[in-house]
C-alpha positions in Angstrom: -17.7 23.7 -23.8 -17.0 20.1 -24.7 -13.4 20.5 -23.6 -14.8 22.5 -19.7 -17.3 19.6 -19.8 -14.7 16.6 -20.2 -12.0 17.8 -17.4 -14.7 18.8 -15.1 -16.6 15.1 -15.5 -12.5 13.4 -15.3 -12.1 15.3 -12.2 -15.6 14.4 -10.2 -14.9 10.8 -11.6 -11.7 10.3 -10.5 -11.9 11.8 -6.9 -15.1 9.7 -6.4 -13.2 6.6 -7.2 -10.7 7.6 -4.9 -13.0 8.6 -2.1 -14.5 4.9 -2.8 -11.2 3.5 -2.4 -10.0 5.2 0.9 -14.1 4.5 2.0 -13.6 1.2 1.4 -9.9 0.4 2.5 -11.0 2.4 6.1 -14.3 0.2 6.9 -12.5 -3.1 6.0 -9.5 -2.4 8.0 -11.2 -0.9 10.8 -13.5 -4.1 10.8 -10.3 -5.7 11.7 -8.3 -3.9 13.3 -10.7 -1.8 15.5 -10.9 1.6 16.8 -8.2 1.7 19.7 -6.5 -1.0 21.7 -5.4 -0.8 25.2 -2.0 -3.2 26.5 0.2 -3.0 29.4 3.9 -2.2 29.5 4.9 -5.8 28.6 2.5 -6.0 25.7 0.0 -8.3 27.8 -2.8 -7.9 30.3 -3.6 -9.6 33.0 -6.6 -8.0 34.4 -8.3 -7.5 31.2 -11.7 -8.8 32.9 -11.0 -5.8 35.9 -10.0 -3.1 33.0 -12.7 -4.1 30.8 -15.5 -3.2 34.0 -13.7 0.0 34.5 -14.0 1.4 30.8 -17.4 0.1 30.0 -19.2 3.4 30.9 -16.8 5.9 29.2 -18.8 7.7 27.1 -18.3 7.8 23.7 -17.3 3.9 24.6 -19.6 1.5 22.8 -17.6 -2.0 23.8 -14.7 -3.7 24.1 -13.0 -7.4 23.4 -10.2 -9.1 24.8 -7.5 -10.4 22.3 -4.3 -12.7 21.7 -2.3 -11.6 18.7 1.1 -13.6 18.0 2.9 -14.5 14.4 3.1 -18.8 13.8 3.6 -20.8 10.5 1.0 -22.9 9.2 2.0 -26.4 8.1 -0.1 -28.9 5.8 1.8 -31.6 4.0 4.4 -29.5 1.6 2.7 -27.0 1.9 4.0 -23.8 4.7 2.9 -20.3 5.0 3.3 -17.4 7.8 0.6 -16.2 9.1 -0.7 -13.5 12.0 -2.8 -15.9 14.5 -6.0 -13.6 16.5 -7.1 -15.1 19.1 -10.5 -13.8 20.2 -13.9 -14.0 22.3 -16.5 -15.6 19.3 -19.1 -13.8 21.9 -17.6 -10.5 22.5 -15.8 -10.2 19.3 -18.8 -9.1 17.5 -19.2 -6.1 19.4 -15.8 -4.8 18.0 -15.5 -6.1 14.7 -17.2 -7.4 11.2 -15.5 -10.9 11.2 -18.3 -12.7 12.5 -19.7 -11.6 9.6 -17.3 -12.9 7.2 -17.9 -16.4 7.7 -18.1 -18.2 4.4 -17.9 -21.7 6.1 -18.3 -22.9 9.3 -19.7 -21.0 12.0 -17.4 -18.1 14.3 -19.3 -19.6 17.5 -17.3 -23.3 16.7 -14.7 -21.5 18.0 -14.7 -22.9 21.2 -12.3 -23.1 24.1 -9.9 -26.1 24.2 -11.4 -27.2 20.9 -8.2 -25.6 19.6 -10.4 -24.6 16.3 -9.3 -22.1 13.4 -10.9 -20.2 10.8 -8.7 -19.3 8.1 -8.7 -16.3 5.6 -10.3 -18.1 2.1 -7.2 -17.3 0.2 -5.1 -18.9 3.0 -7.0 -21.9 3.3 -6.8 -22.4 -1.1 -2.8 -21.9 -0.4 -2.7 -24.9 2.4 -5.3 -26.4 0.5 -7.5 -27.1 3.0 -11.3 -26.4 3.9 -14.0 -26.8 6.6 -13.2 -30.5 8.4 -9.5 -30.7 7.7 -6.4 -30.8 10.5 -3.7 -28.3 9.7 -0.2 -28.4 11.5 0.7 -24.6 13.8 3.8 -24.1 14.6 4.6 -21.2 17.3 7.9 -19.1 17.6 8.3 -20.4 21.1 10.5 -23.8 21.3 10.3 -26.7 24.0 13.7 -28.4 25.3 14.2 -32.0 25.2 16.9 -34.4 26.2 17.3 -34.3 22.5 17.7 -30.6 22.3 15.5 -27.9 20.9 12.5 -28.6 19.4 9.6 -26.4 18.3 6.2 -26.0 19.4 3.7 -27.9 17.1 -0.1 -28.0 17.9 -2.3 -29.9 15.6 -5.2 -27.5 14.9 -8.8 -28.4 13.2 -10.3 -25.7 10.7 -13.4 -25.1 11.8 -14.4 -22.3 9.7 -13.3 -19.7 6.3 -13.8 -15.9 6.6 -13.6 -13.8 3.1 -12.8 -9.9 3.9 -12.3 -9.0 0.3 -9.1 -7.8 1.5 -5.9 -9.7 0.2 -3.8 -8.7 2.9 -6.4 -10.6 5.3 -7.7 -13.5 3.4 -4.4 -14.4 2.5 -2.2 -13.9 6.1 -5.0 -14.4 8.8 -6.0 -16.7 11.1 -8.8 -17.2 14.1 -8.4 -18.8 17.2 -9.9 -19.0 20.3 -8.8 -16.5 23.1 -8.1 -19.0 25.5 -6.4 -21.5 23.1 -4.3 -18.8 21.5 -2.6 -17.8 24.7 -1.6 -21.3 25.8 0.2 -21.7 22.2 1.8 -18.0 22.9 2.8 -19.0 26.4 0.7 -16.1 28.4 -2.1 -18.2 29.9 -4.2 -16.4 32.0 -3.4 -12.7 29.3 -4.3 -11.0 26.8 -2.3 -8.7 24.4 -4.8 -6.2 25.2 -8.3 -5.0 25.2 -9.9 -4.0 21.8 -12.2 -1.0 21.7 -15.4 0.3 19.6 -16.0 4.0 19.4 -19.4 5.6 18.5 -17.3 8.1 16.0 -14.4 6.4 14.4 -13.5 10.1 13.5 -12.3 10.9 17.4 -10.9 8.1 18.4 -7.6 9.8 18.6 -9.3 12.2 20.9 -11.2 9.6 22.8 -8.2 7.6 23.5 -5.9 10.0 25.0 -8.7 11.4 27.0 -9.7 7.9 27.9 -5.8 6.9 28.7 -5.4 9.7 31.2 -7.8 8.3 33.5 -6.4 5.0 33.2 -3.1 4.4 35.6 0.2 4.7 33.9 0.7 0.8 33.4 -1.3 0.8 30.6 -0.3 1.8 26.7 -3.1 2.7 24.1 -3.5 3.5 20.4 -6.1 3.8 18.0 -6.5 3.6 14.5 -5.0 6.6 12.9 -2.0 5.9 14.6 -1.3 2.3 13.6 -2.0 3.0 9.7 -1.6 6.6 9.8 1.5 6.6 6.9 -1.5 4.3 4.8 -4.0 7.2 5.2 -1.7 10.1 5.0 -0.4 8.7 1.5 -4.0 8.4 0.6 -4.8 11.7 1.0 -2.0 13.0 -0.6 -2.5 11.1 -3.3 -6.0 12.7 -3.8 -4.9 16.0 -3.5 -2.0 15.6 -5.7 -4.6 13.8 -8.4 -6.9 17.2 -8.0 -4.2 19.4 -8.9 -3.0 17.3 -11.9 -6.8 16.9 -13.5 -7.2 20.3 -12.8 -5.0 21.2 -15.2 -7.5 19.3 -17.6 -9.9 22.4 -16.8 -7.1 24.7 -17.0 -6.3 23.9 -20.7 -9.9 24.0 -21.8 -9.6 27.7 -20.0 -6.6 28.5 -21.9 -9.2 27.3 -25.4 -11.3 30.1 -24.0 -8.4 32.4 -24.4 -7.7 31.5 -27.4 -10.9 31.5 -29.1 -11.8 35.0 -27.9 -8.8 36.5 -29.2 -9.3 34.9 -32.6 -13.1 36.3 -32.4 -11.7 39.6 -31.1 -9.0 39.7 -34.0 -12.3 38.4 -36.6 -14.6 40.7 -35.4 -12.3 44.1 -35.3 -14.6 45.9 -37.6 -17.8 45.0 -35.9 -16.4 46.5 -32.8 -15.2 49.8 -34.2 -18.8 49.9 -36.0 -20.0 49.5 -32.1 -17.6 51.9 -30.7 -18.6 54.8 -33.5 -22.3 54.1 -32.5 -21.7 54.9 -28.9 -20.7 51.9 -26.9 -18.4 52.2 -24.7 -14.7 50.0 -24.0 -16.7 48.4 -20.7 -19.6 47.6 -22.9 -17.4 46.1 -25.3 -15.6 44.0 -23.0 -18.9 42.8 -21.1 -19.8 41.5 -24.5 -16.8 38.9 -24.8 -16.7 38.2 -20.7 -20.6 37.3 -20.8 -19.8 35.4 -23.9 -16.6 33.4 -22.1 -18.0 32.8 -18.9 -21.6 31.3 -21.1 -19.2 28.9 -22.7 -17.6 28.3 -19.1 -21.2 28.0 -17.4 -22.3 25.7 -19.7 -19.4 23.6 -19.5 -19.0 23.0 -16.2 -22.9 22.0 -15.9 -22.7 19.5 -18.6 -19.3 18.6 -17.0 -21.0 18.2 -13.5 -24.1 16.3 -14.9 -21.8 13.7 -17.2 -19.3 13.6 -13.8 -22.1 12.4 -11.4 -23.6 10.4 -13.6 -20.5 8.6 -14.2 -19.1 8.5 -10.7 -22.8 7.0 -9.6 -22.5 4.0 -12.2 -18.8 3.8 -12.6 -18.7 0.5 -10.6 -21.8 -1.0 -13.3 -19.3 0.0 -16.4 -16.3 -1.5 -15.3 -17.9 -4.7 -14.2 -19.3 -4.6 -18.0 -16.1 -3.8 -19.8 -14.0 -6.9 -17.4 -17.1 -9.1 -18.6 -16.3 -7.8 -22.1 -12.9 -8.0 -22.1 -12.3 -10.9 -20.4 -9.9 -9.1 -18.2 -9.8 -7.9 -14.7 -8.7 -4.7 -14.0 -7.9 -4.8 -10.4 -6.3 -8.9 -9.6 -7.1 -9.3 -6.0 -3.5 -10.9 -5.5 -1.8 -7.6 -6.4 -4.1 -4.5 -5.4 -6.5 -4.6 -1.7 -9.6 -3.8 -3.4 -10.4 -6.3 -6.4 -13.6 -3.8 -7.3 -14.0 -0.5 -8.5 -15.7 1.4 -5.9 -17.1 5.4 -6.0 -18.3 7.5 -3.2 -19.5 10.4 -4.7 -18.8 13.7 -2.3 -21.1 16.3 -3.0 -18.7 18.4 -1.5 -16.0 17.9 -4.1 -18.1 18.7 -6.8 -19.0 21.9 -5.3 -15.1 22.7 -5.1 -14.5 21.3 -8.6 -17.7 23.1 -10.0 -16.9 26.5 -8.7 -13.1 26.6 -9.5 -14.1 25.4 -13.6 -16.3 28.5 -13.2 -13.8 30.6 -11.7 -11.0 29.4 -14.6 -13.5 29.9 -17.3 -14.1 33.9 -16.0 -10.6 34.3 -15.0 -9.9 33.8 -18.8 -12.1 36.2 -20.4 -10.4 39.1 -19.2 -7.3 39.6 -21.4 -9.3 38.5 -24.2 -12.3 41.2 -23.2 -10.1 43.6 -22.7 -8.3 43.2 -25.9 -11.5 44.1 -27.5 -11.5 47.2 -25.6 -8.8 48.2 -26.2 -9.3 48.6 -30.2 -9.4 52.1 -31.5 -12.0 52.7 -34.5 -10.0 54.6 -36.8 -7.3 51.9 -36.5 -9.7 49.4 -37.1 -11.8 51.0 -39.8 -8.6 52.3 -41.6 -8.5 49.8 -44.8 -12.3 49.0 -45.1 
């Protein structure tokens, strides 16, 4: 029981954690990221304003943003990073995405046009070591000649504000400007790189978007979510499924116990059955009596396994956050892995599947066992007692 119980609690544990993980690594990209985006051919648009009236009534549309996306390096003193530069709408940016939330200093409406502000990801702004108040130094691909040759493009920038995602790759390579200021340091005044969009279901946005696309002329490009991380979510969900197979095996071994304690019962208790068999039970009887007994040991198992699994998936964030503060020692560095927390999302689903394939296991191994038993012929049996 305790060994049905232990890889049926390791299984609804582990795929919790994971489902936590992808939960968590979906919401806080998608917060950034958004849904879908629509460009043109170029990788700009001009008439966002005319293309952002002509999709606001799709349905299943709930709002859309303009944006300026472009790569730059940071300069402050000796200190120089790279970093992705967003320029947005403070106004409309809300409607698409969580950052306005993120704000740890500052506030995302400073963020106003030809104030030439930016609000830095919080592990970017310890790198350059600045905060809220400072200057810091941008300096854009694009170059500027001069009688004394070719110079790059430097715009002196004042941090208006520090966002905290609780994602690395974020805090540590982002940057927020304003729309309007971002595409005069990009050199496409006047454009955007394209129209952001927010979806009622996040789930169809594939669906949404190509349906949406063909009503749009063929100038423009789109693509949503699944499509610019889709190797990201495909490797999660292998990953889960190649975890389930490999804890099954967990279950599958305390099956295999089964086996082997019911032929060592059926091998101890040869006499007793021939007894049985002389006073009229039958081989079927005989072999009910072991399968009941394996699948008891199985049943029992995989409910303990279930209840300890739950109740471990539900507070599996609380006992890690106890053993680091223990310990001393963090698990999950926030420089090395996205997520620097242990999140669960138990799936009630999963431990339907994982409780009715340890039951399964656990009956599937009773039957050579039972049948064994069956099998034994009294006279044998009863020959040297």
């Amino acid at each position: 029981m305790f060994g049905v119980a232990l890889g049926v609690a390791a299984l609804i544990t582990v795929l919790s954690v994971m489902n936590g993980f992808e939960k968590e690594l979906r919401e806080r990209i998608l917060g950034m990221t958004s849904h879908a985006f629509i460009t043109g051919a170029d990788g700009t648009l001009q008439d966002w304003r005319e293309l952002q009236q002509l999709v606001k009534d799709y349905p299943d549309l709930l709002d859309s943003a303009p944006f300026v996306e472009g790569q730059a390096m940071l300069s402050q003193g000796s200190r120089v990073r790279g970093t992705l530069v967003r320029g947005v709408d403070p106004q409309l940016e809300r409607h698409v995405s969580t950052i306005g939330d993120k704000i740890i200093q500052g506030q995302f409406d400073d963020l106003k046009q030809g104030s030439f502000g930016i609000i830095l990801g919080k592990d970017l702004a310890m790198a350059m070591g600045v905060s809220t108040g400072d200057k810091i130094t941008m300096i854009t691909p694009h170059v500027t000649p001069t009688p004394a040759g070719v110079i790059p493009r430097l715009k002196r920038l004042n941090v208006v504000g520090v966002f905290e995602i609780g994602m690395y790759e974020y805090d540590s390579g982002l940057a927020i400007m304003n729309v309007s200021d971002a595409a005069k340091l990009f050199r496409i005044q006047g454009k955007v790189s394209g129209l952001r969009l927010e979806y009622d279901d996040v789930y169809q946005a594939p669906r949404i978007t190509r349906e949406l696309l063909a009503t749009l002329p063929a100038t423009y490009l789109a693509a949503d979510w699944t499509y610019q991380h889709a190797n990201f979510f495909r490797a999660l969900k292998t990953e889960k499924t190649v975890m389930f197979v490999i804890l099954l095996l967990i279950v599958a071994v305390a099956a295999f116990n089964i086996v082997s304690t019911l032929i060592m019962m059926v091998t101890d208790k040869q006499a007793d059955i021939a007894i049985l068999r002389t006073l009229g039970m039958t081989p079927r009887d005989i072999m009910a009596v072991f399968m009941v007994q394996g699948t008891l040991i199985g049943l029992f198992g995989t409910l303990i396994g279930v209840i300890g699994g739950v109740t471990l998936a539900l507070n599996v964030e609380t006992i890690i956050a106890s053993l680091e503060n223990m310990l001393g020692y963090n698990f999950l560095p926030a420089d090395v892995y996205y997520i620097s927390s242990l999140p669960s999302d138990l799936q009630w689903s999963d431990v339907t599947v994982i409780g009715i394939t340890s039951f399964i296991l656990s009956l599937l191994s009773t039957i050579y066992p039972s049948w064994r038993a069956a099998k034994i012929r009294p006279a044998e049996a009863l020959r040297y007692d």
